[in-house]
py3Dmol code that shows the C-alpha trace and the ligand (Angstrom):
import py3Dmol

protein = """\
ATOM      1  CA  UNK A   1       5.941 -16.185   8.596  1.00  0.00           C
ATOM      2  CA  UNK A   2       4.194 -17.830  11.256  1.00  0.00           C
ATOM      3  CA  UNK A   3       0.817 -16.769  12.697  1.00  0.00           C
ATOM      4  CA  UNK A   4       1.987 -14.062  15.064  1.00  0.00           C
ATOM      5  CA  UNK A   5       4.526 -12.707  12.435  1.00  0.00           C
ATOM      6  CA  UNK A   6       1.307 -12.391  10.476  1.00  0.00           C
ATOM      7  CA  UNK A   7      -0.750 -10.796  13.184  1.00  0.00           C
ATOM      8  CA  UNK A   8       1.903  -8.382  13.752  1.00  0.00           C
ATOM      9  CA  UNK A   9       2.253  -7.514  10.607  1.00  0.00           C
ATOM     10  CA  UNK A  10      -1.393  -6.428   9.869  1.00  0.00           C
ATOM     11  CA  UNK A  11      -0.962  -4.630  13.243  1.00  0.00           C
ATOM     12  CA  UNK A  12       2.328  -2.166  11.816  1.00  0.00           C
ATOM     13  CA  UNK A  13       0.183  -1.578   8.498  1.00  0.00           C
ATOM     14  CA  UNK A  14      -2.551  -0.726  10.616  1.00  0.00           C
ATOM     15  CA  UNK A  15      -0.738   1.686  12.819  1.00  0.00           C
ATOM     16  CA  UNK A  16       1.729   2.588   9.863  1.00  0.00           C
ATOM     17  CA  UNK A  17      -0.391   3.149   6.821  1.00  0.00           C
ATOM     18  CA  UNK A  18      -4.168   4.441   8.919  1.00  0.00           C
ATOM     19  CA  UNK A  19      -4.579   4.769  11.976  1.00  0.00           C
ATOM     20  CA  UNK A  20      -1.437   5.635  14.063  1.00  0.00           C
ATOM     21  CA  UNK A  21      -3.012   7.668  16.862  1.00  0.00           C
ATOM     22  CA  UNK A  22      -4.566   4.803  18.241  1.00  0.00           C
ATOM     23  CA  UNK A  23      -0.728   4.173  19.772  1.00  0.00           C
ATOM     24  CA  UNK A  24       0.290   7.615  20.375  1.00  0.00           C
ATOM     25  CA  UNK A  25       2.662   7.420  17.324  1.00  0.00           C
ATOM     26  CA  UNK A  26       3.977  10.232  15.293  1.00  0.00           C
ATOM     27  CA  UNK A  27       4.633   9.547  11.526  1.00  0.00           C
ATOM     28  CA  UNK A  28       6.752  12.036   9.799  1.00  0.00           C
ATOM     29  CA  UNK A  29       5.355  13.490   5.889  1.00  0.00           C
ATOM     30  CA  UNK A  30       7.721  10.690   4.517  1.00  0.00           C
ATOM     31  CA  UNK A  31       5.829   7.965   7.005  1.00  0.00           C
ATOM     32  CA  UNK A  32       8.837   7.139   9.065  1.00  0.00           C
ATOM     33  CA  UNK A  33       8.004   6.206  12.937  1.00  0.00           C
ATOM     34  CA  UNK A  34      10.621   6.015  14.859  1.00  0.00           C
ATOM     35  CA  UNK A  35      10.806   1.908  16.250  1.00  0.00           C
ATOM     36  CA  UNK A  36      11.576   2.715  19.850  1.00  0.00           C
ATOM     37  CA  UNK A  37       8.283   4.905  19.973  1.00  0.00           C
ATOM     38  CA  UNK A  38       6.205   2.216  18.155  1.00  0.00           C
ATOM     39  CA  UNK A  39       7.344  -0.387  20.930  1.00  0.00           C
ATOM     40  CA  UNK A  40       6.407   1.757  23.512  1.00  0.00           C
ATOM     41  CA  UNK A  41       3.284   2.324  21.643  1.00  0.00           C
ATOM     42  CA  UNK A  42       2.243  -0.820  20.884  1.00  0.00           C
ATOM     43  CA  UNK A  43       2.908  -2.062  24.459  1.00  0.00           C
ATOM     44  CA  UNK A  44      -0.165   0.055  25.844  1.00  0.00           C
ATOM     45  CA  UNK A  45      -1.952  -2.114  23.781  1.00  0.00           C
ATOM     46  CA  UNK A  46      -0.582  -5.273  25.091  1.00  0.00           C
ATOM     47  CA  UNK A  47       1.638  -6.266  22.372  1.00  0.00           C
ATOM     48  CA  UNK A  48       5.151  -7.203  23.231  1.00  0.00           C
ATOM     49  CA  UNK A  49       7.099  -6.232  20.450  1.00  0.00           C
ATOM     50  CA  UNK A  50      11.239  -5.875  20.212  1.00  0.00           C
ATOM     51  CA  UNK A  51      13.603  -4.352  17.738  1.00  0.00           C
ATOM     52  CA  UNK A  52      14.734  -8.085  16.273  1.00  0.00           C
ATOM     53  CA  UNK A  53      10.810  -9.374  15.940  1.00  0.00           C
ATOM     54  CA  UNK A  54      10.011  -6.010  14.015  1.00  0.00           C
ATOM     55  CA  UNK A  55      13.244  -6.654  12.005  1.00  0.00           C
ATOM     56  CA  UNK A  56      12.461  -9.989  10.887  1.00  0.00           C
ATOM     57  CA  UNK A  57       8.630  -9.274   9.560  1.00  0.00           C
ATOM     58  CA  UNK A  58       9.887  -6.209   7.569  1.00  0.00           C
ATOM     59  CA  UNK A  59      12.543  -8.740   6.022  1.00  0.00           C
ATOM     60  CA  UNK A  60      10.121 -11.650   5.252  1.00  0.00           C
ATOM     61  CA  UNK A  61       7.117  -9.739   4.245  1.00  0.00           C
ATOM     62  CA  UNK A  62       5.688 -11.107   0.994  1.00  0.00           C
ATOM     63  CA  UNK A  63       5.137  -7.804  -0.348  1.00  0.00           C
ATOM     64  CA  UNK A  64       8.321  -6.102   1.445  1.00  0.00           C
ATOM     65  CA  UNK A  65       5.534  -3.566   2.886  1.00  0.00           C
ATOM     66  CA  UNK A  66       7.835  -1.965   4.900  1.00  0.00           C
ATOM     67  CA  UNK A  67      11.153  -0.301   4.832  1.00  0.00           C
ATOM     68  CA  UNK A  68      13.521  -0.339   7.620  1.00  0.00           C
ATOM     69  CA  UNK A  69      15.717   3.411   7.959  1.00  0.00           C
ATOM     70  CA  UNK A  70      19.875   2.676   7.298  1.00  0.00           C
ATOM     71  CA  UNK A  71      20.499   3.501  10.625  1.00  0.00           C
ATOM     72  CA  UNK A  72      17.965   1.276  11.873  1.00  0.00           C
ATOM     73  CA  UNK A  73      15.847   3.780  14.024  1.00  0.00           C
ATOM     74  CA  UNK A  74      13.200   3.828  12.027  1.00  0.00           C
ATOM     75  CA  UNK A  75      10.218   2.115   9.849  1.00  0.00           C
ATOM     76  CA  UNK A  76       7.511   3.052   7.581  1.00  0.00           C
ATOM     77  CA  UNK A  77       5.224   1.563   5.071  1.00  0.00           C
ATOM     78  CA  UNK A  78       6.133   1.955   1.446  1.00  0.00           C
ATOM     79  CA  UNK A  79       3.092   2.053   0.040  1.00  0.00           C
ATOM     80  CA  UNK A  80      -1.106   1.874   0.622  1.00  0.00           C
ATOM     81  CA  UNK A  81      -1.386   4.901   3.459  1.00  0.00           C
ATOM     82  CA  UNK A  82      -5.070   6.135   4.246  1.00  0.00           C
ATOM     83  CA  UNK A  83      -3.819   8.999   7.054  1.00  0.00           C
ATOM     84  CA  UNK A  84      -3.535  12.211   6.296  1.00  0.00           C
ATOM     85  CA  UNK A  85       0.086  13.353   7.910  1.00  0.00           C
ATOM     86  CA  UNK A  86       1.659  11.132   5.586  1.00  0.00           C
ATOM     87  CA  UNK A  87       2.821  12.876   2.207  1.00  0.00           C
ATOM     88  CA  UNK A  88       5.838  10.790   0.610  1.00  0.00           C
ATOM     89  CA  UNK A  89       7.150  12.715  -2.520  1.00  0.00           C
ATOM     90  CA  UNK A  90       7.284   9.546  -4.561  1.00  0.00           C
ATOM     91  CA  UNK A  91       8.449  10.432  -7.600  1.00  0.00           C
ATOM     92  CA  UNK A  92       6.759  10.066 -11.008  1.00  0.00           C
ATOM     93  CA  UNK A  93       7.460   7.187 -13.418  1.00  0.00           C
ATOM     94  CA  UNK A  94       7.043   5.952 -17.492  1.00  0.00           C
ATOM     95  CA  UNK A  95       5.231   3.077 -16.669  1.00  0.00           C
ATOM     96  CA  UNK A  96       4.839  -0.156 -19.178  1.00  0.00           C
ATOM     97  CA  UNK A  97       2.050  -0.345 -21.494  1.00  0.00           C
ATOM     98  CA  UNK A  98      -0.338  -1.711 -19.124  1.00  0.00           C
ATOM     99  CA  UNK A  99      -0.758  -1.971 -15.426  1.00  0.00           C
ATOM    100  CA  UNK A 100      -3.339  -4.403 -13.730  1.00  0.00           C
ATOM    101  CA  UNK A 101      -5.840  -3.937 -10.932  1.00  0.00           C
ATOM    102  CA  UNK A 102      -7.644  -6.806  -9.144  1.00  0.00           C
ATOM    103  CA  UNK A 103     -11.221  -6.100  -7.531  1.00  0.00           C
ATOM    104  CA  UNK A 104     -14.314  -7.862  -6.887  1.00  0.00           C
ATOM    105  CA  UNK A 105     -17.039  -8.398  -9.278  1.00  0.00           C
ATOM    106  CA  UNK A 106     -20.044  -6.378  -6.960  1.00  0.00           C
ATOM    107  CA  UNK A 107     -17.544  -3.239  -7.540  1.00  0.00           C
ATOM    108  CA  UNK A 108     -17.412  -3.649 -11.291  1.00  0.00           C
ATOM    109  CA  UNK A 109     -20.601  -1.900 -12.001  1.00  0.00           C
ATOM    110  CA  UNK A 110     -19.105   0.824 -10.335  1.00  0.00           C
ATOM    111  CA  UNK A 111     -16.098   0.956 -11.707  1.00  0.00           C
ATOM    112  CA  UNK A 112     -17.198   0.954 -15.474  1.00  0.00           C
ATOM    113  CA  UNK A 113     -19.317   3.789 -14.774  1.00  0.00           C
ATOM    114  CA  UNK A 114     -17.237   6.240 -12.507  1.00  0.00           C
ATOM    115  CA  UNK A 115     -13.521   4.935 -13.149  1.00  0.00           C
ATOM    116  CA  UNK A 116     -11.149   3.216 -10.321  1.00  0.00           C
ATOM    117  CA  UNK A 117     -10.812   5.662  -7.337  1.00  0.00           C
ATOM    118  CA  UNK A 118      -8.648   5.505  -4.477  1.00  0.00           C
ATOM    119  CA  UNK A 119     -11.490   5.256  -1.703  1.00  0.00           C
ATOM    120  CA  UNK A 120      -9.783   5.348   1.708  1.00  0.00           C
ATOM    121  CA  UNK A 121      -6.128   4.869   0.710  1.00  0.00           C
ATOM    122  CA  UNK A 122      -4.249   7.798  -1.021  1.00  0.00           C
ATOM    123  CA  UNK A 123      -3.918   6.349  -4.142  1.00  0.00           C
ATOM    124  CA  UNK A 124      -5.114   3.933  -6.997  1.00  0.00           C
ATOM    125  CA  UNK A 125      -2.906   0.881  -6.155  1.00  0.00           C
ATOM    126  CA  UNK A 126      -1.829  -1.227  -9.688  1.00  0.00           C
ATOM    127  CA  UNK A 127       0.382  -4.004 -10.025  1.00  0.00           C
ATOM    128  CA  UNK A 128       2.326  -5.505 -13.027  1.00  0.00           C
ATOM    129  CA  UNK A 129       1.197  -8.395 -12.688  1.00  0.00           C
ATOM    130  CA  UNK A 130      -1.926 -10.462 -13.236  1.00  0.00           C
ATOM    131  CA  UNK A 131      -1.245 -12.763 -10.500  1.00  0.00           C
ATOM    132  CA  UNK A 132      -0.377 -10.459  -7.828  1.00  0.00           C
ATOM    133  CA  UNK A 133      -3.594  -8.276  -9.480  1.00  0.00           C
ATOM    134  CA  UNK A 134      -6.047 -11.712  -9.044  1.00  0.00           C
ATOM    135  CA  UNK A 135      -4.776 -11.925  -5.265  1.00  0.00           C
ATOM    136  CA  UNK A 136      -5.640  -8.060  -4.063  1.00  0.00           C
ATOM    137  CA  UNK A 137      -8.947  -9.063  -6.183  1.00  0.00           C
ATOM    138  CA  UNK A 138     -10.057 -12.188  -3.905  1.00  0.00           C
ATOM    139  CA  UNK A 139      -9.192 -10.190  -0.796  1.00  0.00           C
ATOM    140  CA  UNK A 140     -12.757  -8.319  -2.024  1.00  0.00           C
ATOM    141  CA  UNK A 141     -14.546 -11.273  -3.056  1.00  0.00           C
ATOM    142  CA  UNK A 142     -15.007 -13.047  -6.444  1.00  0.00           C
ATOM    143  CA  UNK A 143     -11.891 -11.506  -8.281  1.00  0.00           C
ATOM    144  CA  UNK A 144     -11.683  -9.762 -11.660  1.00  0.00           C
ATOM    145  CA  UNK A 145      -9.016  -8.293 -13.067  1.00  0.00           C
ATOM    146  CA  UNK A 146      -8.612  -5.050 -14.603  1.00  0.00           C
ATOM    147  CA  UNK A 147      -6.103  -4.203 -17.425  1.00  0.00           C
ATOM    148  CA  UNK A 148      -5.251  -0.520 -17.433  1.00  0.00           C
ATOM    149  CA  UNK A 149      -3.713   1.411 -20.388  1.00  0.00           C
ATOM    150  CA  UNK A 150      -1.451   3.454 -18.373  1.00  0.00           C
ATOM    151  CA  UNK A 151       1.224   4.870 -21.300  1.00  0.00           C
ATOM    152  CA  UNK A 152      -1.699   6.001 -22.728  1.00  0.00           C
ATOM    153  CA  UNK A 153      -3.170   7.516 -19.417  1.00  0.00           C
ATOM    154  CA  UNK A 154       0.957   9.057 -18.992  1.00  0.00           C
ATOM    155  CA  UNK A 155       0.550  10.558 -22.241  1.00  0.00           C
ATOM    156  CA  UNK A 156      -2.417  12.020 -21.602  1.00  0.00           C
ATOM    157  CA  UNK A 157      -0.672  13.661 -18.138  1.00  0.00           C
ATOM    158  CA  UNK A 158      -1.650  11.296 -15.330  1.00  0.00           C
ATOM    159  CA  UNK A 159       1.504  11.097 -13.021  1.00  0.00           C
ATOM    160  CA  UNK A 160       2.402   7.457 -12.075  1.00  0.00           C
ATOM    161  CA  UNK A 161       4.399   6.682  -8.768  1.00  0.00           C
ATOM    162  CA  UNK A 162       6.068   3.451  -8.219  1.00  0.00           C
ATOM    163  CA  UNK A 163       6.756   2.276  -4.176  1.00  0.00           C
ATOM    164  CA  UNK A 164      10.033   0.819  -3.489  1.00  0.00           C
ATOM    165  CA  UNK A 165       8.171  -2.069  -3.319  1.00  0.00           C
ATOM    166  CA  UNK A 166       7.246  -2.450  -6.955  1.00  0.00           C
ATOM    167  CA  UNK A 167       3.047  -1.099  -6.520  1.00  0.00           C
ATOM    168  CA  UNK A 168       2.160   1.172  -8.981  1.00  0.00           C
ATOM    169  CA  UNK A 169       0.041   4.430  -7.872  1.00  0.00           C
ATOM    170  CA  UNK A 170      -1.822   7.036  -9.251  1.00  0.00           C
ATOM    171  CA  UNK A 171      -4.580   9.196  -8.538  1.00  0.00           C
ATOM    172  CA  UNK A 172      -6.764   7.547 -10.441  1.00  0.00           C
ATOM    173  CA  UNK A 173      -8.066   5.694 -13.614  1.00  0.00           C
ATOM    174  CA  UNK A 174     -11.485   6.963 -15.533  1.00  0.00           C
ATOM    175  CA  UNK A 175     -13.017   4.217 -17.160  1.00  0.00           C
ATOM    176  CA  UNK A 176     -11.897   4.949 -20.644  1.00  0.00           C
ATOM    177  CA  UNK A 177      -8.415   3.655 -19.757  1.00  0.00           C
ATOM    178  CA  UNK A 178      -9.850   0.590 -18.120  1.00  0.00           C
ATOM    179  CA  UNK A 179     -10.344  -2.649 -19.864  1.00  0.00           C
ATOM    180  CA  UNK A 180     -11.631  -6.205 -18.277  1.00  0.00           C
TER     181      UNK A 180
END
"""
ligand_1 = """\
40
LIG
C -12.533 -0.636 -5.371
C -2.936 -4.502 -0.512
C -16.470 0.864 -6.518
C -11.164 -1.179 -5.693
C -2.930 -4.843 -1.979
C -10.877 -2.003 -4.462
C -2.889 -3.521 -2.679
C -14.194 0.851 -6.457
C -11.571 -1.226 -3.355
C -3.319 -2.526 -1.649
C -14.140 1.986 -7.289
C -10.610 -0.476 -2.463
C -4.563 -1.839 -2.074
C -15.351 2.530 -7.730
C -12.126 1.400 -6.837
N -16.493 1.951 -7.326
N -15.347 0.303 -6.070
N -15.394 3.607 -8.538
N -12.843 2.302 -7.509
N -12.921 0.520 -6.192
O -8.169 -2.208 -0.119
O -6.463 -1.908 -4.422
O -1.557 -6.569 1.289
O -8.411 0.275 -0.548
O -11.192 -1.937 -6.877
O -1.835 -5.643 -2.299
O -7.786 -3.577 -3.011
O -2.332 -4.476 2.367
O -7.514 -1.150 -2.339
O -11.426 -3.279 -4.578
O -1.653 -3.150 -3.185
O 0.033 -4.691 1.623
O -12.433 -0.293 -4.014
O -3.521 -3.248 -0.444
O -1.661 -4.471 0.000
O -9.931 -1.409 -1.663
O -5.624 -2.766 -2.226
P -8.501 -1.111 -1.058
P -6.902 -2.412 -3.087
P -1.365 -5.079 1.403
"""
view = py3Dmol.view(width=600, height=400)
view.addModel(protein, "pdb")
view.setStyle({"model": 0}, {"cartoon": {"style": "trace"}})
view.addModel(ligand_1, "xyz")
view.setStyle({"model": 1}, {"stick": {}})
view.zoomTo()
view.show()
């Protein structure tokens, strides 16, 4: 990835996951744009983007973010959407034992007291991983990481989702199921 891979990137999950208006772009309920649209789009904005550039960041993202349609017409962003007029029907999942959520140590307080809630984005975003969990953390500031007992949070009727990129979401996580 090199730096304008990564500008561009942040630019399609900014247009893709929150704020797609801001380029005239439709999203469907599943979050599909249709690529021809989001060139045009992003053009009026001054950003010169083609079919082989977009290609090549949704194959080397880190987190495979986004998902490119089989017949090629089309991309979306698996997972972390704020906008409203995206709906994907993600279906619900057993997960493991324990999921993990990194934050910052200023939201902590917070969090003990009210539980982990979604905030802008749609859902509760958990990983499987402490790693990956410690890296969303220091995006916030001093990271902490959360251990979540979500079988026990699925047996108490919580609906998990899992993004074809491997994030784990749910609505969200009282504080009884949280553990630091
Ligand atoms: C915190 C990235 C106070 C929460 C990552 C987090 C992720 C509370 C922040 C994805 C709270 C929201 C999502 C409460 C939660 N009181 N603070 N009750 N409940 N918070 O960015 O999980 O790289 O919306 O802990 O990899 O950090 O963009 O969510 O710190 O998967 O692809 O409120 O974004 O993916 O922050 O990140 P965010 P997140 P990408």
């Amino acid at each position: 990835m090199t730096k304008r891979h990564i500008e561009i990137s942040k630019f399609l999950s900014y247009v893709l996951r929150h704020e797609p208006q801001v380029i005239g772009l439709a999203l469907d309920r599943e979050g599909w744009a249709d690529i021809a649209a989001l060139i045009a789009g992003a053009k009026k904005t001054g950003r010169e983007l083609d079919e082989a550039l977009i290609r090549a960041i949704a194959e080397s993202s880190d987190k495979k973010r986004f998902a490119i349609s089989e017949d090629g017409l089309r991309i979306r962003a698996v997972q972390g959407h704020s906008t409203g007029s995206v709906a994907i029907a993600y279906v619900d999942r057993v997960p493991p034992e324990f999921l993990y959520h990194g934050t910052a140590t200023h939201f902590l307080e917070s969090i003990l007291e009210e539980g982990l809630r979604p905030g802008e984005r749609q859902y509760v975003h958990l990983s499987e991983d402490v790693e990956t969990a410690n890296a969303v953390g220091q995006r916030h500031g001093k990271p902490v990481v959360l251990k979540i007992e979500a079988l026990r949070m699925h047996r108490q009727g919580f609906k998990f989702f899992q993004a074809e990129n491997g994030v784990w979401l749910v609505d969200k996580a009282p504080e009884t199921f949280i553990q630091i």
